[in-house]
C-alpha positions in Angstrom: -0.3 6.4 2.1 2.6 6.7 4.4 1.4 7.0 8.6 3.8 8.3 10.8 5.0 5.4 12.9 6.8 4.4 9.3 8.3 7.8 8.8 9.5 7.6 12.3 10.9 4.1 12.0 12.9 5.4 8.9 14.4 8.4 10.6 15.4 6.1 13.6 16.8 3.6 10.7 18.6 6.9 9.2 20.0 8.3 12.6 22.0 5.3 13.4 23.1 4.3 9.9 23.5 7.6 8.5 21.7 9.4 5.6 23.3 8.0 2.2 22.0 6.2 -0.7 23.1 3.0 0.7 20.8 3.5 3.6 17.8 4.8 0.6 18.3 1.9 -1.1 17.7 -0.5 2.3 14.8 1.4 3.0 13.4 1.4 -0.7 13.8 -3.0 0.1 12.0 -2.7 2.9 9.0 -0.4 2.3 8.6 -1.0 -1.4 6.3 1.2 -3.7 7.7 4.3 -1.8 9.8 6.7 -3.2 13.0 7.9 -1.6 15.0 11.3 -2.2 18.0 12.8 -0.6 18.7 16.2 -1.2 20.4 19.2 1.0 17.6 22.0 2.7 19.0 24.7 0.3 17.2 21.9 -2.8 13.6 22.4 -1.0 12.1 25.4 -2.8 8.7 25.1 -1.2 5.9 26.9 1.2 5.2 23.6 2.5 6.9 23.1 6.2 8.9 20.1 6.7 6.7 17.0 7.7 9.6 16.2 10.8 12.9 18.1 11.6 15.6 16.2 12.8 19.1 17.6 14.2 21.1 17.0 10.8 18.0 16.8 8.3 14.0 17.8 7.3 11.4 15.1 6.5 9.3 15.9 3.9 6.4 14.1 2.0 5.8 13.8 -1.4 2.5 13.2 -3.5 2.6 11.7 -6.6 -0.9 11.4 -7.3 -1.1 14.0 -10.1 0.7 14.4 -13.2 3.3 16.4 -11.2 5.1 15.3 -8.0 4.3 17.9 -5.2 5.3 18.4 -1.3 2.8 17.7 1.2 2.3 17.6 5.0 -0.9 15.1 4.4 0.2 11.2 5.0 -3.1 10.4 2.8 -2.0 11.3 -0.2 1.8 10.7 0.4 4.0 8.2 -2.0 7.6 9.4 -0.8 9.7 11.0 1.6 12.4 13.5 1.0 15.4 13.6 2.9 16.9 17.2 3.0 20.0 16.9 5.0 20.5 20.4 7.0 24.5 21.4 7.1 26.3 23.5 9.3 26.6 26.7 8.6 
């Protein structure tokens, strides 16, 4: 389970360090058992809406319950968070 006031703590920790797999790797230290992915918007080939939009990037959750890993908007069920950084167009 992932609640919000984490997902929002990790998007404040993202906005001031920047989105890159150093940053992924100090948040996979400090919430561990999560999964982490960084990807671009164009990567995210799902109906499900982003969990949080930010200026530069989408929050997404993921659910690894079942045999496959799938997007989802419920915190419940969530083992992950997806990064999909948005670039100008």
């Amino acid at each position: 389970m992932i609640n919000r006031h984490d997902v929002l703590a990790m998007c404040d920790f993202i906005d001031q360090k920047g989105l890159n797999e150093a940053v992924l790797s100090e948040l996979r230290a400090q919430y561990q058992g999560r999964h982490f992915t960084w990807c671009l918007e164009d990567d995210v080939c799902s109906p499900v809406q982003p969990y949080l939009e930010r200026e530069t990037y989408n929050v997404y959750l993921v659910n690894s319950s079942d045999h496959c890993s799938t997007l989802t908007r419920d915190e419940s069920g969530a083992s992950g968070v997806v990064f999909a950084e948005c670039l100008p167009e």
